[in-house]
DOSE-174582 format. One record per residue (C-alpha): residue in one letter; x, y negated, z. Coordinates in pm, whole numbers, plus 50000, padded with zeros to 5 digits. Layout:
BEGIN
AXYZ
...
REM end
This chain:
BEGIN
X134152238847340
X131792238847625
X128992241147398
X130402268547143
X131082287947536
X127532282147640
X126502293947363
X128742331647302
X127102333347645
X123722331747561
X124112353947225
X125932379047476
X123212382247737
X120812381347443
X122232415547321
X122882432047648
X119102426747682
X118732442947401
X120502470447485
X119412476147826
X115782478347694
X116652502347461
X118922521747682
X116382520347959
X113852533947747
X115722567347663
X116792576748031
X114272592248244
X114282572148617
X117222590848888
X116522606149182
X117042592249521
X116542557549346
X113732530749408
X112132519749055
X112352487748959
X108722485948868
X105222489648972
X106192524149102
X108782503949408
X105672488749567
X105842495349907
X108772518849896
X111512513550157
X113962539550194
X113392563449905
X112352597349988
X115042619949982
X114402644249700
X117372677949710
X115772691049385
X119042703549176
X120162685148896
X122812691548657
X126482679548741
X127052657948417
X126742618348504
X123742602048370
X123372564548367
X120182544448401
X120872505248262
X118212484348382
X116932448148447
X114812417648584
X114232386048517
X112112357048679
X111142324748562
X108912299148831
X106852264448745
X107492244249028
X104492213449132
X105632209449500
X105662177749710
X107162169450061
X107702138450282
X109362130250596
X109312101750853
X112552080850859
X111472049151077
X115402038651077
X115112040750704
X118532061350730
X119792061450391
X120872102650396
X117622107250517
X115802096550177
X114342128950027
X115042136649614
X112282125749432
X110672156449263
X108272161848996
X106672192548823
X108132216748592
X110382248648538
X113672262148776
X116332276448629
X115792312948507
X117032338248690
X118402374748541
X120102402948730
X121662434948551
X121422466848761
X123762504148654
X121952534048828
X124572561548804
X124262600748854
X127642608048924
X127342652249004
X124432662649164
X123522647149464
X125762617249383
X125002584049295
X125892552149245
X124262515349208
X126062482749080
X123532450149049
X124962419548880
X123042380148892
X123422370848566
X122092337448637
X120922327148991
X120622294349212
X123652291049408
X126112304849102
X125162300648770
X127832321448641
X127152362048646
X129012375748978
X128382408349158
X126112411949421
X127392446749499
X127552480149482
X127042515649659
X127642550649639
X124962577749810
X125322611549973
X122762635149935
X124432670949874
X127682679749938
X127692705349607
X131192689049503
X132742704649804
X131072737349765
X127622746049621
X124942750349882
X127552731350109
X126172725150497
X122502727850315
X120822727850600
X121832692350779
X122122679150426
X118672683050300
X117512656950626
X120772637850623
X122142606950346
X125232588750332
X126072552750186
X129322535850142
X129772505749968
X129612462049984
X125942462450000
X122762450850149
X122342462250488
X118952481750608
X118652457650914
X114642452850917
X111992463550695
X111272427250550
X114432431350311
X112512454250116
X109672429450010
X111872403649923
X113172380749612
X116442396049521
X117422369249289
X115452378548894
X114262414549119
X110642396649260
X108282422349165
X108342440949469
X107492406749667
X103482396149682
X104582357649671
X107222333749565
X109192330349831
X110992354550114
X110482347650482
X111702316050711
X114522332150805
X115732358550532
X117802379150696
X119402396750407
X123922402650392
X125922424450186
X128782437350353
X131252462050340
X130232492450532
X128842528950577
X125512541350695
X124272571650780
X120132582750731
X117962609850896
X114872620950734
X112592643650851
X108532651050842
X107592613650830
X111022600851092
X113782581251005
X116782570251170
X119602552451059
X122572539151179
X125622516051033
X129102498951068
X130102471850866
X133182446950853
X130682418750932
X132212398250634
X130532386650316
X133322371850115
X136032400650168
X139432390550252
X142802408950408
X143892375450559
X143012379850966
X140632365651035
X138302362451404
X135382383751257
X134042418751432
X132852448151307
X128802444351276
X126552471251389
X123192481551264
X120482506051369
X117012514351268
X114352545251415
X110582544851280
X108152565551150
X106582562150820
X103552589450714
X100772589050471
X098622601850684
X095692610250449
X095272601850059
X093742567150191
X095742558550509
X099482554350536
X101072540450833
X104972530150919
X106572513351220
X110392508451231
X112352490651479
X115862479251412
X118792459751562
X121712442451426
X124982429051651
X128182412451609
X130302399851887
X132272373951676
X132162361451320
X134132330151173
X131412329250941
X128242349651020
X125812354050727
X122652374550811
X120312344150741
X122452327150539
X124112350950265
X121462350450001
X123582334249699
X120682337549484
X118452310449695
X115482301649823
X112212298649537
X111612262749623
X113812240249465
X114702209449676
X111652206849918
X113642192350174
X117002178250043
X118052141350040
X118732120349718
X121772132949573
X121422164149679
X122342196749380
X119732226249349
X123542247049379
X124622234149685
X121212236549864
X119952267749788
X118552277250070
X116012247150052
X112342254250304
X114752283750539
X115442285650853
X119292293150961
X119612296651327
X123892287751291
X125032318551484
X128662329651489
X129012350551808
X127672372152035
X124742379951726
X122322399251845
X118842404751646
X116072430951688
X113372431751454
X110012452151454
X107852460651125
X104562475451107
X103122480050786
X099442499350729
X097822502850376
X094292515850350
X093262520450014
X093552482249869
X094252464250182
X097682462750311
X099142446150629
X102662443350676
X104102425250972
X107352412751144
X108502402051509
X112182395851549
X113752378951840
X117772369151721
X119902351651957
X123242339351961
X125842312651966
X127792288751738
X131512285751709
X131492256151989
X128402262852232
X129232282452587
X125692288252632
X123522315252423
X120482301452217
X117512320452103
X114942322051831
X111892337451765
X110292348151406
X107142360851342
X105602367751002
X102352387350921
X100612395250545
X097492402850480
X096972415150098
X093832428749885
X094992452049606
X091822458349357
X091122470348962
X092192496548785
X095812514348969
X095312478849181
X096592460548901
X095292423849092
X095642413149411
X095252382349665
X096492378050031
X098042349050242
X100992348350462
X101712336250782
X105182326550871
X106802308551196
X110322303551381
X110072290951719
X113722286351882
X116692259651997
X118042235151744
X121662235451712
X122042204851523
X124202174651636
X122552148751889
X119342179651917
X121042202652144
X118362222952391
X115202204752184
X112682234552089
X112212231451721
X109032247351550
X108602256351155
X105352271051065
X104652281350683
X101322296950546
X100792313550173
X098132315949989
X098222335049655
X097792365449428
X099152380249107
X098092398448810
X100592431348721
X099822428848325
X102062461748322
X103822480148554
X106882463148415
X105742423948387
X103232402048645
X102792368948737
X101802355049091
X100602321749175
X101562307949544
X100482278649723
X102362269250007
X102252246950324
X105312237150560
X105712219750858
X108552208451074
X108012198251473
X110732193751751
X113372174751522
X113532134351640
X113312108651453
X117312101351321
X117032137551171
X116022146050791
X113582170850958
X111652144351148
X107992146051032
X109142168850699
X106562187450582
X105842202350213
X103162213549983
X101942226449654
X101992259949410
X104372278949241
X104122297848950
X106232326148882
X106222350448597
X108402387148640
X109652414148433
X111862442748571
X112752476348399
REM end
């Protein structure tokens, strides 16, 4: 029965394919929506556009799918040969394929709505919801021409969604969605959640500002629970400047003053791109999914500001990040503190910079909160190499080589001496 189920479940997600292709390549791309494409390089929030539209709903069915070939190795010191300190034995060849399913909605003009799906991901093989929004841009359902003025700088968004804390969220892996992202993997410490919330955006000649409530949960519940509300903000400027030059800087902050479970580095269901890089023997791809992050284990009094510069000058691109997040877990009195700094350097070249190459630098500097390491000052430092080859706007692959290292953790910890190394091959097609 198992097999006849795995099966009907492959045939299904054959045809919806299928049909998203074809449906995908009848609807003309929405407004106020980032492409999943080529064409989302290096967007962030999408520019507002108040051109009128008809009123009738008009539904865009798209999706992406990502497929990596793993050749990794790691090793750790374990002088007390500690037996749940033996790492998995791994050797080289494919992770499991990853799919997402994504409805883009016109619901009346100015009105939209977008519902992504993981077909197939890391932590949950099984399809689930990621989430889902709806956005704000006219208020011509009230009244045509309604407030017109504040509405042509102003967007709202309600929904269980991702949150716009930082700029880095919008270069990363979501799940089988990796084309936007110029190598395998997302940052040390990925600070992506969904939760349920509202946010409210200001656009104007080049300036944004945003700012957001949420329920600070990830897995929603009406059973009480000790969580606050989480807050986010963000202010920065983003211009292209000439037809060469475009420069953006955005600062943003995200706080909570109690969470039984907080989840800004840690809500990622999808899962890290390297597969078992630092789990012990016995350890399941599922249950470690965030294998090679960093996850500082706040609960309360979160408080995180992150900075984001990013300059592009014809083909060479620069995009960095400085975030200082501190906190505390469920039984410390004392706050703890952590810094992250990443910074990548990319060459975009050929025809419509179809090729590219770059490295990345990537470090988290901070207090351990692991048992028997309390107050020791742990280090992580990670460096990319790679580039990728966009064979059309819809498909590229990207080859990443990668180099870990672990200092600070003694020597009855997992951690001690870990360090990793290798490529990653990962092929990508999004629609």
């Amino acid at each position: 029965m198992k097999t006849i189920s795995n099966t009907l479940r492959l045939l299904g997600m054959v045809i919806l394919v299928v049909f998203t292709m074809e449906a995908s390549a009848q609807q003309p791309w929405l407004k106020n929506f980032r492409t999943y494409d080529k064409n989302g390089l290096n967007v962030f929030e999408p520019v507002k556009d108040t051109t009128s539209t008809s009123n009738e709903v008009e539904v865009k069915i798209g999706s992406a799918f990502a497929l990596q070939f793993q050749a990794l190795d790691h090793e750790n010191s374990n002088p007390n040969n500690i037996p749940g300190n033996e790492l998995v034995a791994m050797g080289n060849n494919f992770n499991l394929a990853t799919a997402n399913l994504d409805f883009d909605v016109k619901l009346y003009n100015g009105v939209n709505l977008h519902l992504r799906t993981y077909l197939s991901s890391r932590h949950h093989p099984e399809p689930y919801v990621k989430g889902g929004y709806i956005t704000i841009d006219k208020l011509d359902f009230i009244r045509p021409g309604f407030l017109e003025n504040i509405m042509n700088k102003v967007t709202f968004k309600f929904g269980h969604m991702e949150n716009n804390y930082g700029d880095a969220h919008f270069r990363r892996s979501d799940n089988a969605l990796a084309i936007y992202n110029p190598f395998v993997e997302n940052f040390l410490m990925d600070a992506f959640t969904t939760e349920v919330g509202a946010e409210i955006y200001y656009q104007s000649n080049g300036w944004i500002a945003m700012g957001g409530i949420t329920n600070g949960k990830l897995n929603q519940t009406a059973v009480k629970t000790p969580t606050s509300p989480s807050f986010i903000g963000k202010i920065g400027y983003d211009k292209q400047i000439t037809d060469d030059f475009r420069f953006r800087l955005t600062g943003s902050f995200y706080y909570t003053h109690r969470s039984a479970n907080q989840y800004l580095y840690r809500a990622d269901r999808a899962g890290s791109r390297y597969y078992f890089v630092t789990e012990a023997v016995g350890a399941s791809s599922s249950a470690q999914y965030a294998s090679g992050r960093f996850e500082p284990g706040f609960r309360n009094e979160v408080t995180s500001i992150m900075i984001n510069p990013f300059v592009k000058y014809n083909g060479l691109e620069f995009f960095g990040l400085y975030e200082i997040s501190s906190g505390k877990a469920t039984a410390e009195t004392d706050t703890r503190s952590v810094n992250h700094i990443g910074a990548e350097l990319l060459y975009r070249f050929g025809a419509n910079e179809n090729f590219y190459i770059g490295g990345r630098y990537n470090t988290v500097t901070g207090e351990i909160a692991s048992a028997g390491l309390e107050g020791t000052e742990g280090d992580v430092t990670r460096i990319n190499l790679g580039g990728g080859w966009f064979m059309t706007k819809n498909i590229m692959v990207k080859l990443d080589y990668v180099n870990q290292k672990y200092d600070g953790y003694n020597n009855t910890n997992r951690f001690h001496g870990m360090k990793f190394s290798g490529a990653v091959l990962e092929a990508v097609i999004s629609f």
